[in-house]
C-alpha positions, 0 to 999 in steps of 0.5 A: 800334584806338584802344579808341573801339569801341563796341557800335552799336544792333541789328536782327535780320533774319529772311530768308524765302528762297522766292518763288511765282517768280523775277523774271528781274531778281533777284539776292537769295538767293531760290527757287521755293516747293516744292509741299511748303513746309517751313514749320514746319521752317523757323519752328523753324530759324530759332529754333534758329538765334537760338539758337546766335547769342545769345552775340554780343549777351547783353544787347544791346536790339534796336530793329528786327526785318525779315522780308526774302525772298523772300517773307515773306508767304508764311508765315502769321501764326501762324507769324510770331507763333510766331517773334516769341514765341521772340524776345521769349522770347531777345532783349531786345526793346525795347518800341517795337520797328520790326516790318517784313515785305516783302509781295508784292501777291496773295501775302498767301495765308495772312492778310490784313494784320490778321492779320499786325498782330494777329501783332506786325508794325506796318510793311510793305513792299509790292513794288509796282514799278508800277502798270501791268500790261504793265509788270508783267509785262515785268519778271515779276510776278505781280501786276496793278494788282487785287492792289495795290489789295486789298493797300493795302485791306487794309493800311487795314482792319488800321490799318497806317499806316506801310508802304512802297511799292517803284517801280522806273524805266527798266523795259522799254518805260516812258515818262517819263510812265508813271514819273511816274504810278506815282509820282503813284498812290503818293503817292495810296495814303498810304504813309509811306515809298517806295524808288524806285530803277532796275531795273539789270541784275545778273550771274548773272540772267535778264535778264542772259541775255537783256537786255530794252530799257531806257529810254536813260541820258537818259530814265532819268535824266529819270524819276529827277530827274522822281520825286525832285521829285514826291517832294519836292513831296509832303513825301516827303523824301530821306533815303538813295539811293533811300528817301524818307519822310515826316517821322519816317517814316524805315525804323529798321532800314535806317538803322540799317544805313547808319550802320553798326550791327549786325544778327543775321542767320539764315535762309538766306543772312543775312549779319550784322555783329556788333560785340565791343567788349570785343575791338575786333572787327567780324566778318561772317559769313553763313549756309548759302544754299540752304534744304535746306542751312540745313534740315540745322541742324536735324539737325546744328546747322551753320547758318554758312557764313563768319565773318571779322573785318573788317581796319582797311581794310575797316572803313574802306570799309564805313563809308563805303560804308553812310553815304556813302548817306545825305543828312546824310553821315558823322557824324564822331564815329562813325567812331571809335566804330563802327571803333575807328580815329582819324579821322587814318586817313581825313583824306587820303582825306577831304580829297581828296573835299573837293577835288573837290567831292564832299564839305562839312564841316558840323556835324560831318558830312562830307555829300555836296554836290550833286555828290557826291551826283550822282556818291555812287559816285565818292565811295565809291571814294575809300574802297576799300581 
């Protein structure tokens, strides 16, 4: 290490680990709600589970809290004004503060968005993945195009503004036109931001025992160049892989992810990062995963189920894994400050991307060209340890 870390900004996550059911395409840390939800136990967990994480980050602001899942909307909004309570209680949580809960259309069981805004959230994000119930249902939704429509109604009556809306592409038995209407209906909804992304087949899924048909690579890749335009057209500029915004309308949290700050993480199986510059150490670490094992914290006190301190090669390709997803690229000054390492360390592998096209110098930012950015995957592994 050189002694250029320094402390990055902080979010905190928040992970909601229950769903009404499982998506057959999904590989997140996420689990059928019991008929008994131990919603209340689970709200004191987490706060207990701040707690003991506190040491870390004394006197560090958060400028981001994101109530991920599962299913966050799941809980009602007393609960989450209770949990927001206790962390503005123990955190210096910044005024400004980017509140984001992921809802689910026709799960909002508890509260309608009002109640939720009136609880401390002030962003939402809705898992839409389209607008086309058979769609819908070939990839397991519960939801129809209804319960989006009461959603979004109900996201307007609560003054929400700055929410996202989730689409996927190349789902089963989809058309290139029946992407792009998706699209189009998104854009009519007003959100200030959409993620549009691939479904992928992930390991350990249901789908990846019994794989549905998916669009062929030509057609998939037709929806995608075919959504980025619309997208673009629409001033929903690309700022990240699959995430598109409005101007300002950027998701603080997870940019602050891909540049490589740091995030408290509890709930069941959070993974955090945490930088200690006083000790020129980044570590990672993870939480117990399977509810009823986290729950056990509150009995036991046990709440982590891994913590390592990252080697200078991983610090190395995890900083370039996170900002090469970007669209403005590595910002070279924070290579240092957020890794501790020179610069000097990843020059050659710099300048073989620069030789290969997949990289520009420009601003003091190395940014992907369109190459790179076609092909970002082939430009992280240059990084691989």
């Amino acid at each position: 290490m050189t002694g250029l870390l320094r402390n990055p900004p902080l979010s905190l996550y928040v992970h909601m680990p229950w769903c009404v059911s499982k998506c057959p395409y999904c590989d997140f840390n996420s689990h059928t709600k019991p008929d008994e939800f131990p919603a209340d136990d689970y709200i004191r967990a987490l706060v207990a589970d701040l707690e003991q994480d506190l040491p870390l980050v004394w006197g560090r602001p958060v400028q981001s809290i994101y109530f991920g899942g599962g299913t966050p909307s799941l809980f009602s909004a007393d609960l989450i004004a209770d949990f927001l309570s206790a962390a503005r209680a123990r955190l210096d949580v910044r005024p400004d503060v980017e509140i984001t809960l992921e809802a689910n259309p026709g799960t909002i069981e508890h509260d309608s968005f009002s109640a939720y805004a009136q609880a401390g959230i002030n962003r939402v994000s809705l898992g839409v993945q389209s607008f086309d119930d058979k769609l819908l249902k070939s990839i397991g939704r519960i939801h129809g195009r209804g319960e989006i429509e009461q959603s979004l109604k109900s996201l307007s009556s609560a003054g929400i503004t700055n929410f996202n809306i989730d689409l996927m592409f190349a789902l089963p038995g989809q058309s290139p036109d029946q992407s792009r209407h998706d699209i189009e209906l998104a854009i009519n909804a007003g959100p200030s931001h959409i993620s549009f992304y691939q479904l992928t087949i992930e390991p350990n899924t249901a789908f990846a025992a019994q794989p549905p048909v998916l669009p062929v690579d030509d057609m998939a890749w037709d929806m995608q160049q075919s959504g980025l335009d619309l997208l673009e057209a629409n001033a929903y500029g690309q700022y990240e892989v699959s995430a598109f915004a409005q101007s300002e309308k950027q998701s603080r949290h997870n940019v602050n992810y891909w540049r490589y700050g740091d995030f408290l993480a509890i709930g069941a199986g959070a993974h955090g990062k945490i930088t200690t510059a006083a000790d020129g150490r980044v570590q990672r670490y993870a939480k117990h995963r399977h509810p009823r094992r986290y729950l056990q914290g509150l009995q036991n006190g046990d709440w982590r189920a891994e913590t390592r301190v990252l080697s200078d090669e991983e610090l190395v390709f995890e900083f370039f894994l996170n900002q090469l997803r970007l669209k403005q690229g590595v910002t070279i000054d924070d290579f240092s400050l957020r890794t501790g390492l020179p610069w000097s360390v990843v020059e050659s592998r710099v300048n073989t991307a620069l030789e290969k096209g997949l990289l520009e110098v420009r601003d003091k930012r190395v940014c992907p060209t369109d190459l790179g950015w076609r092909f970002v995957n082939d430009t992280q592994q240059i990084f691989l340890p």
